[in-house]
N, C-alpha and C positions, 0 to 999 in steps of 0.2 A: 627304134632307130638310134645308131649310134651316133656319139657325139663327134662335133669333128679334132681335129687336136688340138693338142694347149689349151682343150675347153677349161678353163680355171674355176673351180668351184671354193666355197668356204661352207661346211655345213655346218648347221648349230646341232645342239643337243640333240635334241629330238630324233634327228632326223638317224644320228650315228647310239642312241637308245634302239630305235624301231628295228636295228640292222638292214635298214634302205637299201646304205650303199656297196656294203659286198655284193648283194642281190644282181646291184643292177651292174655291178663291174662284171659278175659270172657271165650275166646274162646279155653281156656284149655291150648294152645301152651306153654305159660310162668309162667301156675300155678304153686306154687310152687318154685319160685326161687328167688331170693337174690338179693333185687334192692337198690344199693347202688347212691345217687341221692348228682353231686356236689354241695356244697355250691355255687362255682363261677357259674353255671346254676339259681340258686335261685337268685342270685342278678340280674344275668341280666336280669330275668324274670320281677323283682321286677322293674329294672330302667326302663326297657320299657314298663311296666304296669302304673308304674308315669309317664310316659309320656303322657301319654294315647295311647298308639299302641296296637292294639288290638291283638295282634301275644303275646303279655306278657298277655295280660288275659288270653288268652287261655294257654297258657302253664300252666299258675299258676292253672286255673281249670282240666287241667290233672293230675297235682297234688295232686288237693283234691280228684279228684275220684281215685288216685292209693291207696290213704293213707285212703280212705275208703274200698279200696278191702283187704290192707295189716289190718285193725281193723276185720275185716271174715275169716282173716286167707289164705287168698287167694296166699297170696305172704311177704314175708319178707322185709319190708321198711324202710331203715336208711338214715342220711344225712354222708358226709364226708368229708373231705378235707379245704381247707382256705377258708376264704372269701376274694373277691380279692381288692387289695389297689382302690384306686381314680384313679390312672393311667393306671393300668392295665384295669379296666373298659372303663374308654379313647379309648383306643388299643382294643376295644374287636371286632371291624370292619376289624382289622388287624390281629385276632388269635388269640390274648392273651388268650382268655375265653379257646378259643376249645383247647387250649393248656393247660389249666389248669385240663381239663376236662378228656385228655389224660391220663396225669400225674396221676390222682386220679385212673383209671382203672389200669394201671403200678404197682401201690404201693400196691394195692389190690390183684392184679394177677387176673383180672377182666376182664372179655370178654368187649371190647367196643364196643357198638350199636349207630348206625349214618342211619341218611336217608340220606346227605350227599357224594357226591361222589367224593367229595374232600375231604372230612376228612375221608372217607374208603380207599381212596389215598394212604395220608398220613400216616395212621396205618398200614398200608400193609406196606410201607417203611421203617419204626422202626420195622417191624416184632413183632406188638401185634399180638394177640388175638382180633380180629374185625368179627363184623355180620353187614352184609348193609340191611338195609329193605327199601328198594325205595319205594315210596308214592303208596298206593296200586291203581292198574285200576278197579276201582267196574262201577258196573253201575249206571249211573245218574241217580236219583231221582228225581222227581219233588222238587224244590224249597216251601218251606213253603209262602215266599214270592208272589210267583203267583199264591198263592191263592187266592191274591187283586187284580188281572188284569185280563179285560177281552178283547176281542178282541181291541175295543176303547181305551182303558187305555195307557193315553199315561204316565202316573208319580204315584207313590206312595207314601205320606207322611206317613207316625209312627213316634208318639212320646210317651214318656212314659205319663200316663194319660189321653190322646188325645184319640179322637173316630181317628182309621185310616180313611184317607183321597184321593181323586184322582182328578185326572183332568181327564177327558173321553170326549168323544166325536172328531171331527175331527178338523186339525187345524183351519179351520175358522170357526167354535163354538165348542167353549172349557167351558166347565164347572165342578166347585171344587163343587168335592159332597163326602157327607158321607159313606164309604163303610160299616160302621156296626155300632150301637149304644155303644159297650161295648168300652171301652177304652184299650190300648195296657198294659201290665203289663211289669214290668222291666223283669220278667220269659220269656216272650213270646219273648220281642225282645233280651233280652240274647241270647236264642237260635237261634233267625234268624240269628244272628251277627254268633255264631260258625258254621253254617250251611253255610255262605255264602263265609267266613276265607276257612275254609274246602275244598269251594267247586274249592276256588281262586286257590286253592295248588293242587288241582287233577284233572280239568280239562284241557286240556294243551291249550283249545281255550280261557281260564280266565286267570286272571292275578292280580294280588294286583298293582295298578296304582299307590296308593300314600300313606304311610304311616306316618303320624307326631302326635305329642303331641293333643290328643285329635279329630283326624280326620284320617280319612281312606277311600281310595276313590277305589274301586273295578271294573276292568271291568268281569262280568260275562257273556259272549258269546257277548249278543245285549244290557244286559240289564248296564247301568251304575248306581251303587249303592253308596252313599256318606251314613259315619256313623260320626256323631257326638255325643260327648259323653263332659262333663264338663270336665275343666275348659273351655274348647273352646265353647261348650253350655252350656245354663244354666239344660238343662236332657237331656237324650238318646234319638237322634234323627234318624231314616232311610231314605233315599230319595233313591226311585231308578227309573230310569228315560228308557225307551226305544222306538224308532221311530216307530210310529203307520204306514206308510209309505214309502215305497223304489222305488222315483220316479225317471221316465226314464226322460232325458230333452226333449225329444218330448212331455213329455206331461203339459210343460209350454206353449206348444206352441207359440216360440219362432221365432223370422223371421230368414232368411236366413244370412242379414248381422250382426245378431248380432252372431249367429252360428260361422260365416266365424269373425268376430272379438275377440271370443273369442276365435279359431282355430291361432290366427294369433301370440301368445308366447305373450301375453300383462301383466299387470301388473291391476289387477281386485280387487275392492274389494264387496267382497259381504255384505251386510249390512240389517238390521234388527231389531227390538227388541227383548227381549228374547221369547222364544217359537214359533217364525213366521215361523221357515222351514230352516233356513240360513243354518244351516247342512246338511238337508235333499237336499236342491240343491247343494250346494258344492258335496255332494257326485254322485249327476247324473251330474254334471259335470266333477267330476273325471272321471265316466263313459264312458260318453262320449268322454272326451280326448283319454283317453284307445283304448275306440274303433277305433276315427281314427289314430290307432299307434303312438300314444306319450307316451312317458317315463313318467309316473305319480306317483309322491310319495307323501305322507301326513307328516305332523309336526303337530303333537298332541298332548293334555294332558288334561283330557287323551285321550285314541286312542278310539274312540268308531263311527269313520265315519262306514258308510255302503257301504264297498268297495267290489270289488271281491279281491280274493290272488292275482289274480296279479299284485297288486297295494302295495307296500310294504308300513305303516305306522308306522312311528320312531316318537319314545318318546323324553322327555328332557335325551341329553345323561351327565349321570354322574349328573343328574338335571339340565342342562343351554342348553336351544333351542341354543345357541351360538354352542356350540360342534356339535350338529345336523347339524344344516347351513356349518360347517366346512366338515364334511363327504361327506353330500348332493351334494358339491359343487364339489366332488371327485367324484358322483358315475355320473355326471352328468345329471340331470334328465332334460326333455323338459318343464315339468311344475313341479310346488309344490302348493299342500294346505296345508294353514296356519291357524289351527283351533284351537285356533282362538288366533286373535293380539288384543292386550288389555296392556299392560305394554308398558312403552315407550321402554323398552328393546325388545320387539315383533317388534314395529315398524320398530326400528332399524334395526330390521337382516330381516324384510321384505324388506327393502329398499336397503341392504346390495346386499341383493342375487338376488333381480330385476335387479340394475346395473350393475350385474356380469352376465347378459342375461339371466338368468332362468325366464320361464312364472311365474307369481307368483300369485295367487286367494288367498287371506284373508278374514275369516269370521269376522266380526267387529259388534260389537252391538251398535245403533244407531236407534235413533226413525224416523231419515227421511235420505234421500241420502244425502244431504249437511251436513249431522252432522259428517260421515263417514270421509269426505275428513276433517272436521275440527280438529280430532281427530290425523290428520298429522303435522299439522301448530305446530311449536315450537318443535319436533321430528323428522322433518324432513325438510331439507332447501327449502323456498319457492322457491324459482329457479330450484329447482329440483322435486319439487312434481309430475308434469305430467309425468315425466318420471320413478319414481316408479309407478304413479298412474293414468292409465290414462281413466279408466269408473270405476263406481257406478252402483252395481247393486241391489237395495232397495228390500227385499220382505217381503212383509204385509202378512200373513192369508192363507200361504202358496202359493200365486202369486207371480211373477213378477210386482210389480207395477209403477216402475221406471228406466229407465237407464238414467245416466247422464255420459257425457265423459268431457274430462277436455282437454286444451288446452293453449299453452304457445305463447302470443303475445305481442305485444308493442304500447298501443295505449294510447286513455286518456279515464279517467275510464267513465264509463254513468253517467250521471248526470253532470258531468264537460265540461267548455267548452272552456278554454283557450289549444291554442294549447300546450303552454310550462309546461303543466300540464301531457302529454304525460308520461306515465311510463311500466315498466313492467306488466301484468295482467295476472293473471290465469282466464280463462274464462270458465264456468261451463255451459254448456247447452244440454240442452234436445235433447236425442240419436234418439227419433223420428221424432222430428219437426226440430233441430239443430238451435232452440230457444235460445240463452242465458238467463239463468236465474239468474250466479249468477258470482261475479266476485272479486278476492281475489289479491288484494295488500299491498304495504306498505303506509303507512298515516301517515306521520310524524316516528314515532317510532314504532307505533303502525299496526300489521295486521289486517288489514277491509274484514272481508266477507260481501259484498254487495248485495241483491237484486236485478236485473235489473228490474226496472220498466215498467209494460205495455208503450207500444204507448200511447201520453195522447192524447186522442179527440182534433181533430181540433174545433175550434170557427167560425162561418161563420163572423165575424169581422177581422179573420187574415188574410185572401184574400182582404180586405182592407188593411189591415197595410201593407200587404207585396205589394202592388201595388205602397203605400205612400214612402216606403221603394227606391223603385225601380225608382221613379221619383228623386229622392233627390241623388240618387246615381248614378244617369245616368247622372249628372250636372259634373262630375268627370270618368268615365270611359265610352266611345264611342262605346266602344263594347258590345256584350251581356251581361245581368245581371240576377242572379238566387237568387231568396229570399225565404226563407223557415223557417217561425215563429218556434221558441220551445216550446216557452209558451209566456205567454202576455207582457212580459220582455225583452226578448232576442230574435236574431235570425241571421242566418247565412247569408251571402252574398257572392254568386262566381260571379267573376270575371278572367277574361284573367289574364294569370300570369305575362302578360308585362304590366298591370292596378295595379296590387295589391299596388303598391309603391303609384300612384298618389290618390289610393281610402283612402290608410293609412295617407300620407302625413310625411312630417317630424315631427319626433319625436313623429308621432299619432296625430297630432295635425288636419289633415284633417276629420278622423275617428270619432275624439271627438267632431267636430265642426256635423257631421252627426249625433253621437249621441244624441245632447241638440237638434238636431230639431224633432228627429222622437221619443225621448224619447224611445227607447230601444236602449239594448245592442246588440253591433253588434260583429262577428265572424266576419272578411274577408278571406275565403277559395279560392282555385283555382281552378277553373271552367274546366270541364272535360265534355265532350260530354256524359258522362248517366244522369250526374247531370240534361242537359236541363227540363226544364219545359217542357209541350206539346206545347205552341207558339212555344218554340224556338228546336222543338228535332230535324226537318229533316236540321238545318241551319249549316255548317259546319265553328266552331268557329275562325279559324284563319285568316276566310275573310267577317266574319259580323261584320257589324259598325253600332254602331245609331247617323246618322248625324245630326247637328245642323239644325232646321228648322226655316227660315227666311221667311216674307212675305211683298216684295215689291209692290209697283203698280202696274208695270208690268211680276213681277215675285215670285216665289214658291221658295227658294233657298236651297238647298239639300249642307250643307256641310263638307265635310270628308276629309280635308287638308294629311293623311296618306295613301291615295289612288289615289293623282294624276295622273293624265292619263291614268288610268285603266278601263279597261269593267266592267262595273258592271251590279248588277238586284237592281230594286226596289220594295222590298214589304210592304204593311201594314199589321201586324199581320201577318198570312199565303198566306195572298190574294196578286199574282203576277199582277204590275202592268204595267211595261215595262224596257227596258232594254236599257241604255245610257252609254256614255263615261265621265269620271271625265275629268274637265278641268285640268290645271297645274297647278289652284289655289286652286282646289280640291274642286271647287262647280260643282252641279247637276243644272240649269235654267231649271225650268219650267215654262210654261206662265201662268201667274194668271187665265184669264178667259178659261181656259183649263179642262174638265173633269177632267185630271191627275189630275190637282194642286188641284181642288174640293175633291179628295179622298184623296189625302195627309191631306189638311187643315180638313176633317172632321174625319178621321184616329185620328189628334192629338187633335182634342177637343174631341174627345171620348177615350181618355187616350189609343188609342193602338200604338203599336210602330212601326216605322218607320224605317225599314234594306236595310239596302245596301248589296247587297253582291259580292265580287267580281268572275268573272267567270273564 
């Protein structure tokens, strides 16, 4: 119904953002009436038009098309009232404006129009003259925009002068191809831009995500739409982005215990390069949590995971994921995704909220799994890492290509081999194999993410050395001895732990006199029944001795002074040869021309060892 004349209006913002009032001049409603348009409205259109927010262009273009219908006579167009100081501009987030804006309909005796249901409120309150027009429900129209997308289309590029652009195909081939020869005209994505503003304001499943000086970032249902515009670009840019894919985690085909680990409230980060899928699994993992009854919430920005409703997805509240983390932590949830952590301030309130027991998954971008956990170090204290973080879950090309779990022990790092080199390590290795691959300490001042180095090939030379090794050291400890080369340099030697003193000597000085003969470097470790070699694996350590082997005239002499008067067995190598009594003096007599003494005597010129063992 039209209005009748001289109907005098003042509309606020809102109402000439929504583009209301051409509608309703076209549409006869408002022909003819008396639009008296504030000053304080025009500045702030104008400040958030320099800014570049795209919510001031569009009102300024509602403007020109009203003051084009008021030149047809369509309707009566003035300006009125002040223009607002510096401060009051300031304050315009706090009222100042719509209060200015008030005032102007007051002084007029001016019906005031708002979309606004807080400043229809308000004027109801002071007893104006107020009309609400709430943002109309029409039916949604195909977007101009998807008219570049086809089923495959997972991105849209526009730019002004640019032939529009796409990436199509599935994520493990992606290819940037030409959608049309003509290049985009600043007209054409004008209109996408109001079309899209428009669409953010009246759809209630859309939303305007981000609005700042020359950037605008829109969620429209699925599809996430960034506009740049100069000074922040160098021309008017489009990018709208939407998942070609809504995968279930069964169909990663995932094992059971990594299911049941990541069912277990852990501390997860999912990782990736850009475009690989890391959202698209976060999201079947939220799924999944979901489904086996876990309290699942997201931390977004923007919010564009592919959830069901009942998975509630919170923005930066007030703009700082800090305030979110604060809530979250109130509404309790069993897990949270954290899409995605990128600022060390991210880091932080991922780690924040992991220690405070919530599961936590972080989508992180990262070209391999090890970069993911590096992006922690100096954000997050090395002694605490495994405990915000403790698997890597890497995906390439829309797979799972990687799980890596991390782990907090105390040893000496690979490669090193003094014991006193012992420190703390974070140990990174592979969720299949349970491989170490990679191992994160401190080095001096500095944190070292390490490599662990293959196994290096044994030499069929070190089965030598280590035999060289084992005579030289068998001059010094009576008991078993275990030698095991590292490289052509070094190598390890167990011994009894009641030997380790007499193989060292004082002050090292036994160890070093070992060293200048067999020319490597030796470790001396403590000999543990798995260590055994195969000679020595079925001989129980704390009563095998390698006795002194003596050859008299009439005798073979076996002697072991720390076993006097004791049963014992005699073997060479594994081969049992009989079983005698230690004298008091702690010699074995055997008789020279005696088979026995014949195996002993050829036992030791064939370098194999000679054990006692007691029974």
């Amino acid at each position: 119904m039209a209005k009748e004349e001289n109907y005098r209006i003042v509309p606020d913002t809102s109402v000439i953002i929504d583009g209301l009032l051409s509608e309703m001049v076209e549409s006869g409603e408002y022909e003819g009436i008396e639009l008296f348009i504030s000053e304080a409205m025009v500045a702030e259109l104008e400040s958030q038009a320099n800014r570049g927010l795209e919510i001031g262009n569009k009102g300024l273009d509602e403007l020109k098309q009203l003051q084009e219908m008021a030149r047809e006579g369509m309707l009566y167009m003035s300006f009125t009232g002040k223009i607002p100081t510096t401060e009051e501009r300031m304050y315009a987030k706090a009222g100042t404006i719509d209060a200015i804006i008030r005032s102007c309909a007051e002084d007029l005796d001016a019906t005031f129009v708002t979309g606004d249901k807080v400043q229809y409120d308000v004027a109801v309150a002071k007893g104006m003259d107020v009309e609400y027009l709430p943002p109309r429900k029409t039916e949604l129209m195909p977007l101009l925009i998807e008219d570049f997308f086809t089923e495959d289309t997972m991105s849209v590029h526009l730019k002004h002068k640019i032939a529009p652009m796409a990436k199509r195909g599935s994520i493990r081939n992606i290819e940037f191809v030409t959608i049309r020869d003509t290049p985009c005209s600043s007209h054409e994505l004008k209109q996408i831009t109001r079309e899209l503003l428009e669409r953010a304001r009246a759809d209630d499943e859309s939303f305007i995500e981000m609005s700042l000086k020359g950037a605008t970032v829109l969620q429209i249902r699925d599809m996430r739409i960034a506009i740049a515009n100069p000074p922040f670009s160098d021309d008017v840019e489009i990018t709208a982005v939407r998942p070609v894919a809504s995968v279930s985690l069964d169909e990663y085909r995932l094992g059971d215990e990594l299911k049941e680990r990541i069912l277990a409230q852990r501390g997860i980060l999912v990782s990736g390069p850009p475009g690989a899928g890391k959202s698209t699994f976060g999201a079947g993992v939220a799924i999944f949590l979901h489904e086996n009854n876990y309290v699942v919430k997201t931390m977004e920005s923007p919010r564009d995971l592919q959830v069901p409703n009942e998975i509630t997805q919170y923005a930066p509240l007030e703009g700082s994921m800090e305030n979110t983390a604060d809530v979250l932590l109130l509404v309790r949830p069993d897990y949270t995704i954290y899409d995605e952590v990128r600022k060390t301030r991210d880091f932080e309130i991922f780690a924040d909220m992991r220690l405070a027991g919530v599961g936590m998954i972080g989508v992180v971008h990262a070209n391999r799994a090890i970069d993911a956990v590096q992006r922690l170090i100096g954000r997050v204290e090395l002694g605490v890492i495994p405990q915000v973080v403790d698997t890597v879950i890497f995906i390439d090309k829309g797979e799972v290509a990687q799980v890596q779990t991390l782990e907090f022990t105390v040893k000496v790092p690979s490669g090193m081999l003094e014991a006193d080199l012992a420190r703390p390590v974070i140990v990174v290795s592979d969720f299949e194999t349970s491989a170490p691959e990679f191992e994160i300490y401190t080095f001096g001042e500095q944190v070292v993410v390490m490599p662990v180095s293959d196994s290096v090939a044994r030499k069929p030379v070190w089965g030598l050395a280590e035999g060289e090794i084992e005579d030289v050291v068998q001059r010094y400890a009576k008991g078993p001895v275990d030698v095991e080369m590292l490289s052509d340099t070094s190598a390890v030697v167990k011994v009894l732990d009641s030997e380790i003193s007499k193989v060292i000597g004082k002050g090292g000085v036994t160890i070093d006199e070992i060293e200048k003969i067999v020319g490597v470097h030796i470790d001396v470790r403590e000999l543990d029944e798995k260590s055994l070699k195969k000679g020595n694996k079925d001989r129980s350590i704390e009563s095998s001795y390698r006795p002194t082997v003596e050859h008299t005239k009439k005798h073979v002499i076996l002697n072991v002074p720390d076993i006097a008067s004791q049963d014992v067995e005699i073997y060479t190598g594994d081969d049992y040869l009989f079983t005698a009594t230690v004298s008091r003096h702690g010699d074995v007599k055997v008789r020279s021309n005696s088979a026995l003494a014949e195996d002993i005597l050829d036992a030791v010129d064939a370098g194999e060892p000679v054990i006692i063992k007691v029974i």
